[in-house]
N, C-alpha and C positions, 0 to 999 in steps of 0.2 A: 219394852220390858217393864216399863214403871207401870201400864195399866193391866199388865198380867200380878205386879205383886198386889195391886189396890182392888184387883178383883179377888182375888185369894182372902188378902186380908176382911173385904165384907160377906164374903161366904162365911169364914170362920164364926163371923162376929153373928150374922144371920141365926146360923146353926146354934151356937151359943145360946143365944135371945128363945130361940123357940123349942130347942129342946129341956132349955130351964121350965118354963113357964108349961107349955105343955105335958113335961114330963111331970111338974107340978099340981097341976091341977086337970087334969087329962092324961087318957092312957092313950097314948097314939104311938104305932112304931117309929121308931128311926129310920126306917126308910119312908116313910111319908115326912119326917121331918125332912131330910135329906132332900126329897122332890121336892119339898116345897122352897126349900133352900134355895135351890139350884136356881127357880123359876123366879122367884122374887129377886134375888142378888143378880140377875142378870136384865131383867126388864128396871129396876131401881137403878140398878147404874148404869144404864143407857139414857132411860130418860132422867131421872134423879139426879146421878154424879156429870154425866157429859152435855148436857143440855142442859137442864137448870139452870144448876150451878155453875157453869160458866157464862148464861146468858141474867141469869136475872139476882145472884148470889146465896149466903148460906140458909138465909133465913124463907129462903123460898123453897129451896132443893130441901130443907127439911120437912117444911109440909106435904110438899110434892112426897117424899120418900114415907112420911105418915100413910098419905091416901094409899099409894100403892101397896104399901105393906097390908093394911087393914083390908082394903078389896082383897087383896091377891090370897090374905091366907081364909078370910072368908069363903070366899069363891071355890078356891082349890079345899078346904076344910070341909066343905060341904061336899065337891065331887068324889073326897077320898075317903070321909065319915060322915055319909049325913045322919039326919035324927039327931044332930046335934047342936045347944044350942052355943053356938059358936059366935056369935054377935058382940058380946064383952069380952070374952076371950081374945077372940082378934084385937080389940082395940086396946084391951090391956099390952098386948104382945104388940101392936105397932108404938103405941107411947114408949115403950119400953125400948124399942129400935131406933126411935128418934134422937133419943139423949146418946145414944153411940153413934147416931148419924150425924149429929153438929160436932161431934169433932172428928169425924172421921170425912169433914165436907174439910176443916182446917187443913188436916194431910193431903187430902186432894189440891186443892188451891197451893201451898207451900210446895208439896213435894212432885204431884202430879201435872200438875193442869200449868207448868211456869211454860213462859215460852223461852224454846235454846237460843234464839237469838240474842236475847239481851243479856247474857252472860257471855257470850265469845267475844273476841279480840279482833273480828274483822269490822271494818268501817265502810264498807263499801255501804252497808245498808242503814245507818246512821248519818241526821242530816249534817250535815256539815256548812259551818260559813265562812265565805272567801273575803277576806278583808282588802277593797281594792285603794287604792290612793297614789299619790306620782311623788319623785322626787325631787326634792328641793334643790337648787343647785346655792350652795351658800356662801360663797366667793360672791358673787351678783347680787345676793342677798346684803354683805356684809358690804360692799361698795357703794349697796344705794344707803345702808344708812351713816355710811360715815358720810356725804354728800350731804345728806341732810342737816349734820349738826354744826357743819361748815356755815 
């Protein structure tokens, strides 16, 4: 359930980012915003948020989530308007998805990506150490040193 609200929430943010900026400085419908939403927030958080970012951390999965924003809405911005020149556009629109993507890599890491183990109360999977030693018998102890000071 935590990686249906962290998809939701960078869809919103996607949508946000490009319907600003393209509504901005471009006339492009909202359902092309939208398709392209869709396609990016789902290829950037497979490999961006789930790979990445848990393999190599934030400051990786944000470039990584740079590259694919810029290719993807290139790419797709050309299949859906070309004649357009789309080139800084894109990379205005991916810079712009970056600075929401490093902290929205902190909510993944913090809220998403923990592992349930280390918060439960069972130990079976937790190492544990046996402390082994014998016991003293101290009557026999306490006999040989009174012996001694005889």
């Amino acid at each position: 359930m935590k990686h249906v609200g962290a998809v939701i929430i960078k869809f919103l943010m996607m949508t946000f980012v490009l319907w600003f900026i393209f509504g901005l400085f471009g006339d492009v419908s909202f359902a092309n915003i939208l398709l392209i939403s869709v396609v990016l927030t789902g290829v950037s958080y497979l490999v961006g948020d789930l790979y990445v970012l848990s393999n190599f951390g934030n400051t990786a999965a944000t470039i990584a989530d740079v590259v694919i924003a810029w290719l993807g809405i290139w790419a797709l911005g050309n299949a859906l308007f070309p004649n357009w020149g789309l080139f800084w556009l894109a990379l205005l629109t991916a810079a712009t998805i970056a600075v929401f993507e490093a902290f929205f890599h902190i909510y993944m890491e913090k809220i998403v990506l923990t592992d349930e183990d280390s918060t439960s109360n069972d130990t079976s999977s937790k190492h544990l150490q046996t402390e082994f030693g014998s016991d003293m018998d101290v009557k026999s102890d306490a006999k040989k040193g009174n012996k001694n000071r005889k």
